[in-house]
Biopython code that builds the backbone (N, CA, C, O; Angstrom):
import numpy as np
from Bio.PDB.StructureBuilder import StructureBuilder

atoms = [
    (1, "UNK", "N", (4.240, -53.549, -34.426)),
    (1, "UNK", "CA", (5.106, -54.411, -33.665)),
    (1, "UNK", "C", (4.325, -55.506, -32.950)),
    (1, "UNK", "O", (4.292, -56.684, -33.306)),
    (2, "UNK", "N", (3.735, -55.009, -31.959)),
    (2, "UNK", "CA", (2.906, -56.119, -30.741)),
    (2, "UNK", "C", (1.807, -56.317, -31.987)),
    (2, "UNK", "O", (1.590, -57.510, -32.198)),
    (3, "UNK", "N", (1.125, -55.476, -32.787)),
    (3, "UNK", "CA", (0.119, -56.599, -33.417)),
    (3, "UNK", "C", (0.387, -57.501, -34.034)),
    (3, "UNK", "O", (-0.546, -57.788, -34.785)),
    (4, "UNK", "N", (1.152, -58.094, -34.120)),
    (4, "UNK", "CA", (1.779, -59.096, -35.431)),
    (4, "UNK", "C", (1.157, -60.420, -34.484)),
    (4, "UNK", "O", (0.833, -61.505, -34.967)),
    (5, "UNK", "N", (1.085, -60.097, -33.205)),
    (5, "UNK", "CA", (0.970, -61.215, -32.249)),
    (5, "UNK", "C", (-0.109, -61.431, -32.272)),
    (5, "UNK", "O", (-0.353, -62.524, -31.762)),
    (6, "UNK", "N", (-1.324, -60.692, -32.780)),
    (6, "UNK", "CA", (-2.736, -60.897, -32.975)),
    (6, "UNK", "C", (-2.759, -61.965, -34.021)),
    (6, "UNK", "O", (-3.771, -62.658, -33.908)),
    (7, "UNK", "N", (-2.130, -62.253, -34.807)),
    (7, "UNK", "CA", (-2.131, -63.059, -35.971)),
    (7, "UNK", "C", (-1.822, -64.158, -35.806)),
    (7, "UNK", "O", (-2.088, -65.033, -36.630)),
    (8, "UNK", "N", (-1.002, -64.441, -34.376)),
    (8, "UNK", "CA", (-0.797, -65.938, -33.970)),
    (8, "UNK", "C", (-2.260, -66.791, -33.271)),
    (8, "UNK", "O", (-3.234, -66.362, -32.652)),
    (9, "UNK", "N", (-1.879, -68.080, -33.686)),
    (9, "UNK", "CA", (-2.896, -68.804, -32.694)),
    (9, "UNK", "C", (-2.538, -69.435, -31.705)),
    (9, "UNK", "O", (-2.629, -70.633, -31.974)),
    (10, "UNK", "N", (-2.189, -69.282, -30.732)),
    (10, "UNK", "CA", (-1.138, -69.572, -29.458)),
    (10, "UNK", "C", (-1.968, -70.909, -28.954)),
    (10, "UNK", "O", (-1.172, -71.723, -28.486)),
    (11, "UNK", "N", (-3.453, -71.416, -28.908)),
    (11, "UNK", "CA", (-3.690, -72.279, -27.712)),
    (11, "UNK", "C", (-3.084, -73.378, -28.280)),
    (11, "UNK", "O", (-2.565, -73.094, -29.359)),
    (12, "UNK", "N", (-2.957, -74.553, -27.942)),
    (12, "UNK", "CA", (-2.493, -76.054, -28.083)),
    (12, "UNK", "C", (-1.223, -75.782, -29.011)),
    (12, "UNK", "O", (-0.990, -76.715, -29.779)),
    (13, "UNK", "N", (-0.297, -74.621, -29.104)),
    (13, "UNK", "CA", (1.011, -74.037, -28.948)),
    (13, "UNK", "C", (1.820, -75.057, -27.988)),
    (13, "UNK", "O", (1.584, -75.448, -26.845)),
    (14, "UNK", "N", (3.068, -75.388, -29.075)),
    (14, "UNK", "CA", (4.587, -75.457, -28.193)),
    (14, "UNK", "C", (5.652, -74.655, -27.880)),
    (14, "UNK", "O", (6.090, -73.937, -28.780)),
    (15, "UNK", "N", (6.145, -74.623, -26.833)),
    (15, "UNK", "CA", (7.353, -73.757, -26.366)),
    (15, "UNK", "C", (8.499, -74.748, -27.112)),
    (15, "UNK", "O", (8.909, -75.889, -26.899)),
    (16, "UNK", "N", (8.671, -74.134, -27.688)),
    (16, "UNK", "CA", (11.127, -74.983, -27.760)),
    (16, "UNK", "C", (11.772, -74.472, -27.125)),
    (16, "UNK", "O", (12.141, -75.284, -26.276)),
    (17, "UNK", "N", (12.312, -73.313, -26.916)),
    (17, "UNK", "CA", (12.801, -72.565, -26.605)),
    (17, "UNK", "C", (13.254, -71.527, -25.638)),
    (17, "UNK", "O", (12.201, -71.691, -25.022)),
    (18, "UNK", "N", (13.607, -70.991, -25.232)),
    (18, "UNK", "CA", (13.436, -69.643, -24.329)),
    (18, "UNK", "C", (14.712, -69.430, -23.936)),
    (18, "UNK", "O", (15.259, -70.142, -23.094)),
    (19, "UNK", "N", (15.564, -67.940, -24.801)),
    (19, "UNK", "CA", (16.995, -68.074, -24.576)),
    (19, "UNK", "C", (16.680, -66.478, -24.136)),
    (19, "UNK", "O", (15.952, -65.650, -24.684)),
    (20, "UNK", "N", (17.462, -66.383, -23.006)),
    (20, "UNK", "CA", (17.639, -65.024, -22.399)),
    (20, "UNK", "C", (19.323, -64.645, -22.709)),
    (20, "UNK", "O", (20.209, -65.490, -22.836)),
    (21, "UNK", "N", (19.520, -62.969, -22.800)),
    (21, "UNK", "CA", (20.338, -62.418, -23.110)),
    (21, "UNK", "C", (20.513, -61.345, -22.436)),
    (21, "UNK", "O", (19.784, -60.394, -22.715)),
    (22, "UNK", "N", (21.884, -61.139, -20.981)),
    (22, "UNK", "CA", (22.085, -60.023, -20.074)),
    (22, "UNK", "C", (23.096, -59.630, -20.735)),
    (22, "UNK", "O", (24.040, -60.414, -20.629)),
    (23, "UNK", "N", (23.344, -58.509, -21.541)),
    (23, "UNK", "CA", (24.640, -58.240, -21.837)),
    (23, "UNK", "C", (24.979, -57.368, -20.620)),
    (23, "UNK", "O", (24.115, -56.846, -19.917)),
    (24, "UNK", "N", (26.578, -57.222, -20.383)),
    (24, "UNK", "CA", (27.236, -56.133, -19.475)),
    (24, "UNK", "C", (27.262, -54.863, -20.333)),
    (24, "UNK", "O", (27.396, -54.646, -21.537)),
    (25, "UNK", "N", (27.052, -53.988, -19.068)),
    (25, "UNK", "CA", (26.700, -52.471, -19.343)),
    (25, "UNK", "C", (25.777, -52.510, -18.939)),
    (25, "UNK", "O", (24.994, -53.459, -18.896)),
    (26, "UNK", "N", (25.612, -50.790, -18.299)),
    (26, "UNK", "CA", (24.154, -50.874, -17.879)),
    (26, "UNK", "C", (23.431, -49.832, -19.099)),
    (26, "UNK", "O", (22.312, -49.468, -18.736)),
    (27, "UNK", "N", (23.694, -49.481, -19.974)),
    (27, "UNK", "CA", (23.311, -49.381, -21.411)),
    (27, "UNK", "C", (22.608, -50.805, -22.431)),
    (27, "UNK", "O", (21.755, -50.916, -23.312)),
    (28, "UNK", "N", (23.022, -51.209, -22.103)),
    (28, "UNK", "CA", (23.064, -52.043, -23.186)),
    (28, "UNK", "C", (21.403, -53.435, -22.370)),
    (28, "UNK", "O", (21.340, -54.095, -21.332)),
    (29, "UNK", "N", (20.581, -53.280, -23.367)),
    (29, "UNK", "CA", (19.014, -53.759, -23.213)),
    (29, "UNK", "C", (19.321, -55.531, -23.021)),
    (29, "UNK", "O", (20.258, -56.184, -23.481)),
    (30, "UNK", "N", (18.386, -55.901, -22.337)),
    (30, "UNK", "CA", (18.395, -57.397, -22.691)),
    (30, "UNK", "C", (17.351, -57.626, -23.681)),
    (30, "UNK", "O", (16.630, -56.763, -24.182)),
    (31, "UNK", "N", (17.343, -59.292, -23.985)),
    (31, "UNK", "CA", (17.119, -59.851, -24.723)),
    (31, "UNK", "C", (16.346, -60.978, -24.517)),
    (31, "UNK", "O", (16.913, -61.933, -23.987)),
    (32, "UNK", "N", (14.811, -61.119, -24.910)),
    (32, "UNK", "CA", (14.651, -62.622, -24.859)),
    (32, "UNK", "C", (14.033, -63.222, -25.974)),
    (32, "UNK", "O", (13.131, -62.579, -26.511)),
    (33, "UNK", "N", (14.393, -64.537, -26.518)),
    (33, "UNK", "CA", (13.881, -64.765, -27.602)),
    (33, "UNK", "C", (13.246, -66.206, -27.534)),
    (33, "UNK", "O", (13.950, -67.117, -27.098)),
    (34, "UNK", "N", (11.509, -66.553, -28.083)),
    (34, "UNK", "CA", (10.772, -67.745, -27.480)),
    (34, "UNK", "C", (11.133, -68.015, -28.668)),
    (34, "UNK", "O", (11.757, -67.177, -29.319)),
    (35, "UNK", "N", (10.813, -69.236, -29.179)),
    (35, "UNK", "CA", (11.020, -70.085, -30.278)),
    (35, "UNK", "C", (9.383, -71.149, -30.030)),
    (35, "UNK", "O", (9.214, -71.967, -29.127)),
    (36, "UNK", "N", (8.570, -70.855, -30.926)),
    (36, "UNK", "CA", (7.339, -71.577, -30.358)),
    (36, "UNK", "C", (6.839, -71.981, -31.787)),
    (36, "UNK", "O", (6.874, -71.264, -32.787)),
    (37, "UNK", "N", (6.307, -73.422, -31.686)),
    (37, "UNK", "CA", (5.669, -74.427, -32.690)),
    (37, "UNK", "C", (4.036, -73.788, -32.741)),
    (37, "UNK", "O", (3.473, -74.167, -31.714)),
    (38, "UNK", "N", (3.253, -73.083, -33.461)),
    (38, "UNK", "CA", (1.701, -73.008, -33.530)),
    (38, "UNK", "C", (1.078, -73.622, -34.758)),
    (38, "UNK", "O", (1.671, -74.083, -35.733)),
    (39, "UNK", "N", (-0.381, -73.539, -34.516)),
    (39, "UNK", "CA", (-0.969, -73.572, -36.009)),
    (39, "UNK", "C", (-1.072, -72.084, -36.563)),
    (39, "UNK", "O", (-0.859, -71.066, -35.905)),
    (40, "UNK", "N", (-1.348, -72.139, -37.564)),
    (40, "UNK", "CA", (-1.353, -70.733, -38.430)),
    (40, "UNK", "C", (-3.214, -70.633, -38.404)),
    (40, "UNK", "O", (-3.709, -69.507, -38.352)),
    (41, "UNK", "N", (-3.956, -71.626, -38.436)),
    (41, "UNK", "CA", (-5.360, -70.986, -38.200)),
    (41, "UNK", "C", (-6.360, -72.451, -37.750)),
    (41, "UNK", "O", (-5.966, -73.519, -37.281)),
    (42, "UNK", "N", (-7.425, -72.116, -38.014)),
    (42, "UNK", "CA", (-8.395, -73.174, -37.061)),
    (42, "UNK", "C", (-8.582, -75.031, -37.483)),
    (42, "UNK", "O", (-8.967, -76.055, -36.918)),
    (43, "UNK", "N", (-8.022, -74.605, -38.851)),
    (43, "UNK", "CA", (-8.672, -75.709, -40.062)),
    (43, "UNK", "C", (-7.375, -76.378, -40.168)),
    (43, "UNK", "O", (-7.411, -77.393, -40.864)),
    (44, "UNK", "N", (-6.041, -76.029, -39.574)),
    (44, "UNK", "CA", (-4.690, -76.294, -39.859)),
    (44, "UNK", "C", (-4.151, -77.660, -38.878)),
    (44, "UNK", "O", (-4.382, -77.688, -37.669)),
    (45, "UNK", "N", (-3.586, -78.499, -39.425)),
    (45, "UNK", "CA", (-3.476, -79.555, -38.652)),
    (45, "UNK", "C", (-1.859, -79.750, -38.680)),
    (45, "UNK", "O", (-1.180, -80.739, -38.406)),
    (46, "UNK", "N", (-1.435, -78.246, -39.179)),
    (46, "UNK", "CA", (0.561, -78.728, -38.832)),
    (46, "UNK", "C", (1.005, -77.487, -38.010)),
    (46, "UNK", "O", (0.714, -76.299, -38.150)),
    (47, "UNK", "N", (1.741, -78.076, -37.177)),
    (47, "UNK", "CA", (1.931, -76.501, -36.654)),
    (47, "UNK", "C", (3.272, -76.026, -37.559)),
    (47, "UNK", "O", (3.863, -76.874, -38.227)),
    (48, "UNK", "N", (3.763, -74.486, -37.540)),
    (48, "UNK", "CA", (4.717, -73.921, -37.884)),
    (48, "UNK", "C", (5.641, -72.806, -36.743)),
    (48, "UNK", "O", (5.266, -71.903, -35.995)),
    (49, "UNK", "N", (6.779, -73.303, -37.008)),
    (49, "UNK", "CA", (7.675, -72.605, -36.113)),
    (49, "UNK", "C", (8.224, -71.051, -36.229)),
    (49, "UNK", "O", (9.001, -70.561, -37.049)),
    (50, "UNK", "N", (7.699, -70.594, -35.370)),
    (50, "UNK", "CA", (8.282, -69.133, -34.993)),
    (50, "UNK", "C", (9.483, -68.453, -33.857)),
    (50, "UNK", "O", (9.707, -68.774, -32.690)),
    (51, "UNK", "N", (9.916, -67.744, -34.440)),
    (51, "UNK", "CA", (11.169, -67.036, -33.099)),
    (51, "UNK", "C", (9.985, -65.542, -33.057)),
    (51, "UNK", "O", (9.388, -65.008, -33.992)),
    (52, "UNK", "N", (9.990, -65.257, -31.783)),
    (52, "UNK", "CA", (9.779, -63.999, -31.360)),
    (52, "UNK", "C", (11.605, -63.312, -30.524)),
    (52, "UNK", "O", (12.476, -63.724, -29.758)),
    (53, "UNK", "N", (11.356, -62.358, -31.157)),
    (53, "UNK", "CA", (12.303, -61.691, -30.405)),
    (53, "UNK", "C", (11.740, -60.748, -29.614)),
    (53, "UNK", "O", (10.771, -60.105, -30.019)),
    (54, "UNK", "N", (12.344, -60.525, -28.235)),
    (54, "UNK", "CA", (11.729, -59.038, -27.417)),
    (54, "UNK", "C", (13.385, -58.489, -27.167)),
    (54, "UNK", "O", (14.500, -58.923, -26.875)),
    (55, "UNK", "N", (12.830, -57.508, -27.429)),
    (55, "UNK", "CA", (14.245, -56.048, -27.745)),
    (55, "UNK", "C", (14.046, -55.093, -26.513)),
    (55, "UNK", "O", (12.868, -55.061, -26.159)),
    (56, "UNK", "N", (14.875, -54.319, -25.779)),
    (56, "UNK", "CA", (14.730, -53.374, -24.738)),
    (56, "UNK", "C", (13.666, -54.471, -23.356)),
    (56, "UNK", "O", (12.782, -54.219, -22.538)),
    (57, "UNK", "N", (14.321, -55.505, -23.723)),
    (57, "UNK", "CA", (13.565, -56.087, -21.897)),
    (57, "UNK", "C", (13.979, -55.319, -20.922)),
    (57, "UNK", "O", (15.146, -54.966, -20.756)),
    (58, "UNK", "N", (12.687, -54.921, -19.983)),
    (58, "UNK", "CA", (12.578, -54.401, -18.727)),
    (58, "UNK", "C", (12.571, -55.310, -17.632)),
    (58, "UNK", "O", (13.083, -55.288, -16.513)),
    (59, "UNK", "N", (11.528, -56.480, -18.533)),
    (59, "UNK", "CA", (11.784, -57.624, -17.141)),
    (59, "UNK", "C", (11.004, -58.984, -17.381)),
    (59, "UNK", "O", (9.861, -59.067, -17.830)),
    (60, "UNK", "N", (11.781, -59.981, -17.022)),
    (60, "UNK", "CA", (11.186, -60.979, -17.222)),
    (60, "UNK", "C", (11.036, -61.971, -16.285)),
    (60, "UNK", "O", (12.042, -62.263, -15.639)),
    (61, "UNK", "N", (9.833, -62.659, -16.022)),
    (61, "UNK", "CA", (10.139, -63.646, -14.863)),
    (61, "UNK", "C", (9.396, -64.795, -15.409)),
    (61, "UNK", "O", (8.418, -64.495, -16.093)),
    (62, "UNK", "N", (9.757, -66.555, -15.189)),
    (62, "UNK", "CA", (8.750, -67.423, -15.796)),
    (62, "UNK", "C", (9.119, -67.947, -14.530)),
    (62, "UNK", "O", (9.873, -67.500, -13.665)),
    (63, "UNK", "N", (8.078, -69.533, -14.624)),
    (63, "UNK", "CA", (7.772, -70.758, -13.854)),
    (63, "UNK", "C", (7.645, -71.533, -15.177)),
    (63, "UNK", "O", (7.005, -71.268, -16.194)),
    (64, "UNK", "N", (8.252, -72.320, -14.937)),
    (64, "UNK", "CA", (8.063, -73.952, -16.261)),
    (64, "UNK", "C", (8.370, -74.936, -15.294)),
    (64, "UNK", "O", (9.296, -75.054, -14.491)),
    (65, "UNK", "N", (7.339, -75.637, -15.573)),
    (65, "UNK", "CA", (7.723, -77.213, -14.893)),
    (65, "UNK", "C", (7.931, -77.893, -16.236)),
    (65, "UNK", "O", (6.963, -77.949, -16.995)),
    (66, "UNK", "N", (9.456, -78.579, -16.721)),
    (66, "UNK", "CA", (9.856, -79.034, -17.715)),
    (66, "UNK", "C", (8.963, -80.180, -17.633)),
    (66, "UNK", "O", (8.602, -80.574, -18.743)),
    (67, "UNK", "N", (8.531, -80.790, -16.703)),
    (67, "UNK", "CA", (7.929, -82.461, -16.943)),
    (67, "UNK", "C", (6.635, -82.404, -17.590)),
    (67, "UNK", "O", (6.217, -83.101, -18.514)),
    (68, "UNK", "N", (5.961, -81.292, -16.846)),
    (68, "UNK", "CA", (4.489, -80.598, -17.258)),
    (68, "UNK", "C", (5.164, -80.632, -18.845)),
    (68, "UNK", "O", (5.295, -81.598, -19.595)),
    (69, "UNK", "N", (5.555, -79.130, -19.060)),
    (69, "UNK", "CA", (6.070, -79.392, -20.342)),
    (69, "UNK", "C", (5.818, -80.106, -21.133)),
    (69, "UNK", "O", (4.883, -79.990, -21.925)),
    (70, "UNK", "N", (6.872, -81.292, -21.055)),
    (70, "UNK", "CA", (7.281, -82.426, -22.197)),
    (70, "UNK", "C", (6.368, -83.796, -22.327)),
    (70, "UNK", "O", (6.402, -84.677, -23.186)),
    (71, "UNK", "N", (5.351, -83.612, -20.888)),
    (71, "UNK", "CA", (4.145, -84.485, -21.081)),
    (71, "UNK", "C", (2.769, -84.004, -21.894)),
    (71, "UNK", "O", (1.773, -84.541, -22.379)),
    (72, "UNK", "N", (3.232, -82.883, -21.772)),
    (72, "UNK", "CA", (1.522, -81.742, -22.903)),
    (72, "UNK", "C", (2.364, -81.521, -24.106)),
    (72, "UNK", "O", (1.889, -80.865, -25.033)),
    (73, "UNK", "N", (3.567, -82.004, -24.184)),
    (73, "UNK", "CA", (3.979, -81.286, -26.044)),
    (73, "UNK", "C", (3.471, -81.566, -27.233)),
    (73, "UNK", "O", (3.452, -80.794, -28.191)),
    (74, "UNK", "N", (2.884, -83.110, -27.187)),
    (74, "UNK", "CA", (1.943, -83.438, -28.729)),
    (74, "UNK", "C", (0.998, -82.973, -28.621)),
    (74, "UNK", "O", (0.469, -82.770, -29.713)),
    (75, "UNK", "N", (0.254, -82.558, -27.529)),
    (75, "UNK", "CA", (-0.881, -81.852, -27.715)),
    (75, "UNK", "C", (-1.210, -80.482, -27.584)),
    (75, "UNK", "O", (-2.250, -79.885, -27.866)),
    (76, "UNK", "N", (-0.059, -80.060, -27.069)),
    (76, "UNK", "CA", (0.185, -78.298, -27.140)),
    (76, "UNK", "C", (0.284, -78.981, -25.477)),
    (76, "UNK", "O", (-0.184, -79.935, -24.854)),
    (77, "UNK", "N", (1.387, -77.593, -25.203)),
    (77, "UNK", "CA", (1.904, -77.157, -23.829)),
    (77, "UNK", "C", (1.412, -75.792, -23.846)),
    (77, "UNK", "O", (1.786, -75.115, -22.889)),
    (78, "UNK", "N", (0.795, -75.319, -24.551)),
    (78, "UNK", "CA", (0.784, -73.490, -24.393)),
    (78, "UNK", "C", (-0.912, -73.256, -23.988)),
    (78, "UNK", "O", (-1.775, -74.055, -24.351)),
    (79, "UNK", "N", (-0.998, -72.894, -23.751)),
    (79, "UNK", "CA", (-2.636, -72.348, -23.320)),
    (79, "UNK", "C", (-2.731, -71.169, -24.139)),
    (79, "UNK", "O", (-3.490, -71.197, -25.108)),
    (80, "UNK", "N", (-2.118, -70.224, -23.901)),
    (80, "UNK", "CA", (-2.913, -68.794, -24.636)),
    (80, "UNK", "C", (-1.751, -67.746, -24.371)),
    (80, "UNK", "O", (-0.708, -67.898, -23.735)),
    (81, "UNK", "N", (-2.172, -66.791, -24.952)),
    (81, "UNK", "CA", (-0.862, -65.449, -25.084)),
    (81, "UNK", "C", (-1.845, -64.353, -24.834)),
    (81, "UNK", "O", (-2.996, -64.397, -25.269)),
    (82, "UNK", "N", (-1.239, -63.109, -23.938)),
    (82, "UNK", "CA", (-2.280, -62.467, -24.099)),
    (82, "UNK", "C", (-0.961, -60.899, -23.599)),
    (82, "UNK", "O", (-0.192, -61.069, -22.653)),
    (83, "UNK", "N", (-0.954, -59.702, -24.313)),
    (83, "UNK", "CA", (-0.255, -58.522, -23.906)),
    (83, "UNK", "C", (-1.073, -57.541, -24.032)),
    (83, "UNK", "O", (-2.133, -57.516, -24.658)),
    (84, "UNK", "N", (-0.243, -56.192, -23.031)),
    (84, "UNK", "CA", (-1.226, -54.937, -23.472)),
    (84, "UNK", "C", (-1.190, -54.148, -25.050)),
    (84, "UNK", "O", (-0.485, -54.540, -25.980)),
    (85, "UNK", "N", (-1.763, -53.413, -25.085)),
    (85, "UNK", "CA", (-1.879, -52.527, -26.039)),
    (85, "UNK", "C", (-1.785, -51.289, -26.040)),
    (85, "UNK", "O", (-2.416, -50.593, -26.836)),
    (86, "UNK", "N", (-1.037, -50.845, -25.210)),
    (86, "UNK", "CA", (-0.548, -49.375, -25.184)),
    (86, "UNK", "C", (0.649, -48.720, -26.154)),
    (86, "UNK", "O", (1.879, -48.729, -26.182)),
    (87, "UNK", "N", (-0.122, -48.317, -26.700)),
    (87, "UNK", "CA", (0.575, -46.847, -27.472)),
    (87, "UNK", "C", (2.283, -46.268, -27.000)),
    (87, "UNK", "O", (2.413, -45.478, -26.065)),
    (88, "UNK", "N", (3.438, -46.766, -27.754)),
    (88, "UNK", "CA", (4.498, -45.781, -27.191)),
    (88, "UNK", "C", (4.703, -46.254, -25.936)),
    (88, "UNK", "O", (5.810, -45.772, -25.694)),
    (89, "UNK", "N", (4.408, -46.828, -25.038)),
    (89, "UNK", "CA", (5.211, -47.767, -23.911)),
    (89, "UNK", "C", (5.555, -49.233, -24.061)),
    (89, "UNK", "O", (5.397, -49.874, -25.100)),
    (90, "UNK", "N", (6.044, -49.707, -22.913)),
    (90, "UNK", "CA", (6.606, -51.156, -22.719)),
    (90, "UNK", "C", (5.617, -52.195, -22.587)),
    (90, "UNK", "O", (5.141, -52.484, -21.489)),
    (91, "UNK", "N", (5.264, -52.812, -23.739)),
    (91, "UNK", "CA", (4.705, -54.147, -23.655)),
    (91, "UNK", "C", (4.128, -55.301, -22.369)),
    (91, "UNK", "O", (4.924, -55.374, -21.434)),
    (92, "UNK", "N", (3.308, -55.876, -22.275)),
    (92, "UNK", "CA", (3.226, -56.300, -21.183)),
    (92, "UNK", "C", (2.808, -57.876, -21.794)),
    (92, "UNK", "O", (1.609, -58.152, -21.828)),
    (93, "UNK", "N", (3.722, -58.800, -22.230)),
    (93, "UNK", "CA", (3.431, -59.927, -22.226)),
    (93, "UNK", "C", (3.072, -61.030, -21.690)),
    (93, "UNK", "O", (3.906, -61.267, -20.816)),
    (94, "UNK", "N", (2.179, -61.968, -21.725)),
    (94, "UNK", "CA", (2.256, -63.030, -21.104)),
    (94, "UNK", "C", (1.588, -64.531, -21.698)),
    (94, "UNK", "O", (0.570, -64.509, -22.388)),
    (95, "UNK", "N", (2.220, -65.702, -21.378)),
    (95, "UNK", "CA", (1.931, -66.793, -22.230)),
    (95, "UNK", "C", (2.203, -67.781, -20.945)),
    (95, "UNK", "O", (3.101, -68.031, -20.141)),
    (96, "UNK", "N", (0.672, -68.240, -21.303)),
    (96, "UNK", "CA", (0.172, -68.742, -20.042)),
    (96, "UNK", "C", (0.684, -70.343, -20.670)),
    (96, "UNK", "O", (0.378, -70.693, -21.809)),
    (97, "UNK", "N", (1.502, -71.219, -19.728)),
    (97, "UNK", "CA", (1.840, -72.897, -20.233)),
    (97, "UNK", "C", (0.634, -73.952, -19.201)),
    (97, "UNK", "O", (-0.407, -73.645, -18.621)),
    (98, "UNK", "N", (1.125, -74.816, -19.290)),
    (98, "UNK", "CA", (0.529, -75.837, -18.381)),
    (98, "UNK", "C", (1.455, -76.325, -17.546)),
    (98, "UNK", "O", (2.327, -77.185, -17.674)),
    (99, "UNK", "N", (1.011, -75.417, -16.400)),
    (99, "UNK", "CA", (1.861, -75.613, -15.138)),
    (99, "UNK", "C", (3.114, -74.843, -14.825)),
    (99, "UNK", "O", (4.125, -75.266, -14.265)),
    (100, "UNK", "N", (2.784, -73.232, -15.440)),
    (100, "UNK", "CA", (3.886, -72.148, -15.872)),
    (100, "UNK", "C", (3.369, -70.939, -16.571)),
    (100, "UNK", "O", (2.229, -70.723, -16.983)),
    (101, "UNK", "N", (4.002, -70.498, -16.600)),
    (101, "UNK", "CA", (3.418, -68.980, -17.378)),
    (101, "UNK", "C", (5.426, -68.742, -18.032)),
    (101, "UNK", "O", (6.448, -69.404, -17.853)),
    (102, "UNK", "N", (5.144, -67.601, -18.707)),
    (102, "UNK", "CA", (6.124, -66.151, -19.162)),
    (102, "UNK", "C", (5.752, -65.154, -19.384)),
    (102, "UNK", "O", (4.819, -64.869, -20.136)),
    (103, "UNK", "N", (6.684, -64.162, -18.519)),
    (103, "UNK", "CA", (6.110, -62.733, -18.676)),
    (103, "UNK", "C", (6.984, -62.038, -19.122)),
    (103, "UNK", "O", (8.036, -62.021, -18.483)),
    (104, "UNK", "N", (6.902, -61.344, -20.170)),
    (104, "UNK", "CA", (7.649, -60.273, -20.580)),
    (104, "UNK", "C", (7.647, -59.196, -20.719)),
    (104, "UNK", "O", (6.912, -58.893, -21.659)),
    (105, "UNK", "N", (8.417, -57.816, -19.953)),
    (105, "UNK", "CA", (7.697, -56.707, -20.457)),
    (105, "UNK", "C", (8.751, -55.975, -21.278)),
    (105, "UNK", "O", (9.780, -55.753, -20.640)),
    (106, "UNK", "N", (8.746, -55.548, -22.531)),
    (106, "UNK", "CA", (9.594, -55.087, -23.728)),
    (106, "UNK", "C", (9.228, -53.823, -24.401)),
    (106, "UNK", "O", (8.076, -53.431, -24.216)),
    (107, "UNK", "N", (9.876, -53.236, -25.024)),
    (107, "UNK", "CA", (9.242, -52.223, -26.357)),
    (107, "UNK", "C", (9.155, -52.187, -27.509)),
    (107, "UNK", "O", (8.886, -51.242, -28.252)),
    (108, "UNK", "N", (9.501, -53.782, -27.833)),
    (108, "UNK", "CA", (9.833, -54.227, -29.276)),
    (108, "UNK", "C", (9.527, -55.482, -29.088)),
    (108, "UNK", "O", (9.636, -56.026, -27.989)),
    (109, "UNK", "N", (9.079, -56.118, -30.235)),
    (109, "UNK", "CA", (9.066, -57.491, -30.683)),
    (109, "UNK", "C", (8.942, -57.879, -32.145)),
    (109, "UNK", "O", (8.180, -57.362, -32.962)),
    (110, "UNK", "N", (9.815, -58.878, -32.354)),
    (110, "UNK", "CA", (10.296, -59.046, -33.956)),
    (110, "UNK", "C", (9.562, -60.882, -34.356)),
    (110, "UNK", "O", (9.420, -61.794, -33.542)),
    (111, "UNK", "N", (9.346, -60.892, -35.325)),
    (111, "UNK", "CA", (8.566, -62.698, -35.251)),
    (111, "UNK", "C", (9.408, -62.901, -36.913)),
    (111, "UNK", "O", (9.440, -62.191, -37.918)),
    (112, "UNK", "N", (9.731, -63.607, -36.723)),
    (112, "UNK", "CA", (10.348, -64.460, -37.763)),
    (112, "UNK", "C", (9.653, -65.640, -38.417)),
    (112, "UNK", "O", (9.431, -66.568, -37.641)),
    (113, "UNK", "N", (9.306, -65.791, -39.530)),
    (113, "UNK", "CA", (9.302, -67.296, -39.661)),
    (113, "UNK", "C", (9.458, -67.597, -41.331)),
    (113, "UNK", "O", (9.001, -66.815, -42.165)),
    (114, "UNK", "N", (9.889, -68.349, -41.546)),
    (114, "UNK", "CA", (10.339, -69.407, -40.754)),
    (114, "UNK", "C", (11.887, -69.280, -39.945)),
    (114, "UNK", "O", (12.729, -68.421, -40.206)),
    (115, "UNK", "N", (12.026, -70.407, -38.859)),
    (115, "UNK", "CA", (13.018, -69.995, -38.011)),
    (115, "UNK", "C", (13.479, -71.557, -37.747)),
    (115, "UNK", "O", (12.525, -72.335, -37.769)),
    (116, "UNK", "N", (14.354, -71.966, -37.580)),
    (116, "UNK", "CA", (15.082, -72.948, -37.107)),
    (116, "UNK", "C", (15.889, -72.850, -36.005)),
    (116, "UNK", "O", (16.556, -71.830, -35.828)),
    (117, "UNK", "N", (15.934, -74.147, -34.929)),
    (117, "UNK", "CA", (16.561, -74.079, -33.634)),
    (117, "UNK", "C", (17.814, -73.892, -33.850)),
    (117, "UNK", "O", (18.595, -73.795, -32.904)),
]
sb = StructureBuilder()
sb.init_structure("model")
sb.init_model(0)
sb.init_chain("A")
sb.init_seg("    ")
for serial, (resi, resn, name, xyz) in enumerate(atoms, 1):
    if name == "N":
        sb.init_residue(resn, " ", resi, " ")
    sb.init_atom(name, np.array(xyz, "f"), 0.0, 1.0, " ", f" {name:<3s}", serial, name[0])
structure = sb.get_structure()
């Protein structure tokens, strides 16, 4: 699951995205899903678009300054990604922006690509 995320190259990464999902019930898990532009490796000069999904959110909190944002987007807005690695518990995500972070902590994560907005 979480290793799939080893395979991304997150720095000079774009965010699109970031759609949260509270369903009613207190059964029923949230949802958050990033939608992020990367390169696929070092030598690569296009980026390609991915959806991550996180399944069973426990909790999420960000800071984005949209201006930060949309002034670093040709050159990447993302700095780096970095989660735990524990065995059989809840994920501990985080993806550090410029001038923002996201944190996610989940027990699942799904990556798609290709993915469209």
């Amino acid at each position: 699951m979480f290793s799939k995320l080893d395979n991304l190259k997150w720095h000079d990464g774009v965010l699109l995205e970031l759609r949260q999902r509270f369903p009613e019930g207190k059964r029923s898990p949230a949802t958050v899903v990033l939608t992020v532009s990367l390169f696929r490796g070092q030598e690569t000069r296009k980026r390609t678009i991915f959806c991550l999904t996180f399944s069973d959110v426990r909790r999420i909190a960000h800071v984005i300054d949209a201006v930060e944002l949309a002034d670093n987007a040709v050159a990447g807005n993302i700095i780096d990604a970095a989660w735990s690695k524990k065995k059989g518990k809840a994920q501990h995500f985080i993806m550090r922006l410029y001038d923002g972070y996201i944190e996610i902590v989940s027990t699942k994560v799904t990556i798609r690509q290709p993915c469209a907005l």
